[in-house]
C-alpha positions in Angstrom: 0.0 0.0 0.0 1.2 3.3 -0.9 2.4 5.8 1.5 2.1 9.9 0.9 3.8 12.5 2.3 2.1 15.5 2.9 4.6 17.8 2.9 6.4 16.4 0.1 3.4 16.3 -1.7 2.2 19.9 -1.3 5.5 22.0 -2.6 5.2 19.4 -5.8 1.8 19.9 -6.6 2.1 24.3 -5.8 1.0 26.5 -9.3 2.1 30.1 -9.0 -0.5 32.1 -10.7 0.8 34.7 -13.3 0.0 38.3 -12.1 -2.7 39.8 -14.5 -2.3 43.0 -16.4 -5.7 44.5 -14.7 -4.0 44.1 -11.3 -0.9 45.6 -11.9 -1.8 48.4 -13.9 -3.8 49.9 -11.3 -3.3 52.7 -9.5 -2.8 52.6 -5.9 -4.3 54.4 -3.4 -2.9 57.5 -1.9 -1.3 56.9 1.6 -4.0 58.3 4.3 -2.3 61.0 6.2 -1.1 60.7 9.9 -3.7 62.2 12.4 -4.1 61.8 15.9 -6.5 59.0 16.5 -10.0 60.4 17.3 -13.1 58.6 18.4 -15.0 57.0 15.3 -17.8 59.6 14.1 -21.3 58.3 12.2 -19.6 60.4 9.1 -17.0 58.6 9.3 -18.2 54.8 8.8 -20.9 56.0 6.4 -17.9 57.4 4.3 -16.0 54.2 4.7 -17.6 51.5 2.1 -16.6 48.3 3.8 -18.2 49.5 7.2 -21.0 50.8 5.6 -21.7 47.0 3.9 -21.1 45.6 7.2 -23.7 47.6 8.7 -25.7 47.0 6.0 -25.7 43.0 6.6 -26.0 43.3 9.9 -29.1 45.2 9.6 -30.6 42.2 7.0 -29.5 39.7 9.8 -31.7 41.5 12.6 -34.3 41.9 10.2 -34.1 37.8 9.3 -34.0 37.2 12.9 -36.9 38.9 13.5 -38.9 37.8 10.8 -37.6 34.1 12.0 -38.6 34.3 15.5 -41.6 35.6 14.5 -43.0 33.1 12.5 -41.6 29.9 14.9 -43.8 31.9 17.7 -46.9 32.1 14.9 -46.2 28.2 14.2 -45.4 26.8 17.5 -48.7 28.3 19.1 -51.8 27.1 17.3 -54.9 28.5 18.7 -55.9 26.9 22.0 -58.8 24.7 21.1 -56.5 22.7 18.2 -55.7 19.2 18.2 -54.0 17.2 16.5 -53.7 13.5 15.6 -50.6 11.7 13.9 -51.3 8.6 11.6 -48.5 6.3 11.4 -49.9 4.0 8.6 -53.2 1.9 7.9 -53.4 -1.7 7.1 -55.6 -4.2 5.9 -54.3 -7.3 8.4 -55.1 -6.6 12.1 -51.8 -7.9 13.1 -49.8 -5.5 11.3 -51.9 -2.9 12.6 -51.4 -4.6 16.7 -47.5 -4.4 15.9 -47.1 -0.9 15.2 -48.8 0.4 17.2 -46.8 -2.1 19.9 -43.4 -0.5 18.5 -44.9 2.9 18.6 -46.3 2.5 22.5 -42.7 0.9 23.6 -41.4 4.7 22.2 -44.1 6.3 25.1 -46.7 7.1 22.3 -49.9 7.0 22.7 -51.1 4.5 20.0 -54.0 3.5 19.2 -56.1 1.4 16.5 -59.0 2.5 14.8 -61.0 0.3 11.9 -62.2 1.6 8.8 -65.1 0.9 6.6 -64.3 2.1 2.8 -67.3 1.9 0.3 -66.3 -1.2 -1.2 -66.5 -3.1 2.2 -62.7 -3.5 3.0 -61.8 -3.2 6.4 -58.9 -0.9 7.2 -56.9 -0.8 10.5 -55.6 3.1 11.1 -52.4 3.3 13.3 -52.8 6.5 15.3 -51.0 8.5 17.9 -52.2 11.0 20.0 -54.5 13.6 20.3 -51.8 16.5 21.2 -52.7 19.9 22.0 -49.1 21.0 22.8 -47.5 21.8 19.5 -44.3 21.1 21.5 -45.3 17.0 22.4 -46.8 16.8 18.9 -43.4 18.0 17.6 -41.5 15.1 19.7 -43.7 12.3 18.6 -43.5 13.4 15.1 -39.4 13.4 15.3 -39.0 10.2 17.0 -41.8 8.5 14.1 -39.7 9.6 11.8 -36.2 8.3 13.2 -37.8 5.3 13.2 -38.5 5.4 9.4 -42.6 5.8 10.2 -43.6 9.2 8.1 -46.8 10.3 10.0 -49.7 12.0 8.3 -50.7 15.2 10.5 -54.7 15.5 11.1 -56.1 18.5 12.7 -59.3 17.3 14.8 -62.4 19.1 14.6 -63.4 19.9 18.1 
């Protein structure tokens, strides 16, 4: 098995980039002129671009934040009377059903089973868990479903 250097490697595999004409044709800057140091004015950073752009972004990132914070309080606090239900799956055979909901209650869910009659007269066996009325506990049981590989339908109860 080969063996590799780093250090020996790096210095071989360095590529000096040629020095374009745009770069060093351009002027430079005058030399700013020494002053006594003085307290930094408003003036000042407004006339100075890359403070100006940093106070710029830093102005988007409150506004983001804001915006953020205020939608996670609009989403994590439904209106008191909601509830909510999650459904796991739905099968045809009881037992499938009875072991799901098994798995599901050794997590600390509250599963239940409730049967189904389509119009066709086929039984169906809904795997459910809940009802939540805390977003919070809804939001757990929905996260450990789906670690476990189970993507849960959300149902918002009628009350």
């Amino acid at each position: 098995m080969p063996t590799f250097e780093f250090y020996t490697l790096l210095p071989e595999s360095e590529v000096i980039a040629p020095r374009s004409e745009a770069t060093a044709s351009r002027p430079q800057p005058p030399a700013p002129a020494r002053t006594e140091p003085k307290a930094e004015t408003e003036t000042e950073t407004t006339n100075d671009p890359i403070a100006a752009q940093l106070a710029s972004l830093d102005e988007a990132v409150k506004q983001s934040m804001a915006s953020r914070e205020e939608s996670q309080q609009a989403s994590s606090s439904p209106p008191s009377n909601s509830r909510y239900m999650l459904q796991a799956a739905s099968f045809r055979e009881t037992g499938d059903a009875q072991r799901l909901a098994g798995r599901l209650r050794d997590f600390g869910l509250l599963a239940k089973i409730t049967e189904v009659q389509t119009g066709d007269g086929n039984t169906w066996h809904r795997v459910q868990v809940g009802p939540y009325e805390d977003r919070r506990e809804l939001n757990r049981a929905q996260d450990l479903m789906i670690t476990q590989g189970i993507e849960p339908l959300l149902i918002r109860l009628q009350n």
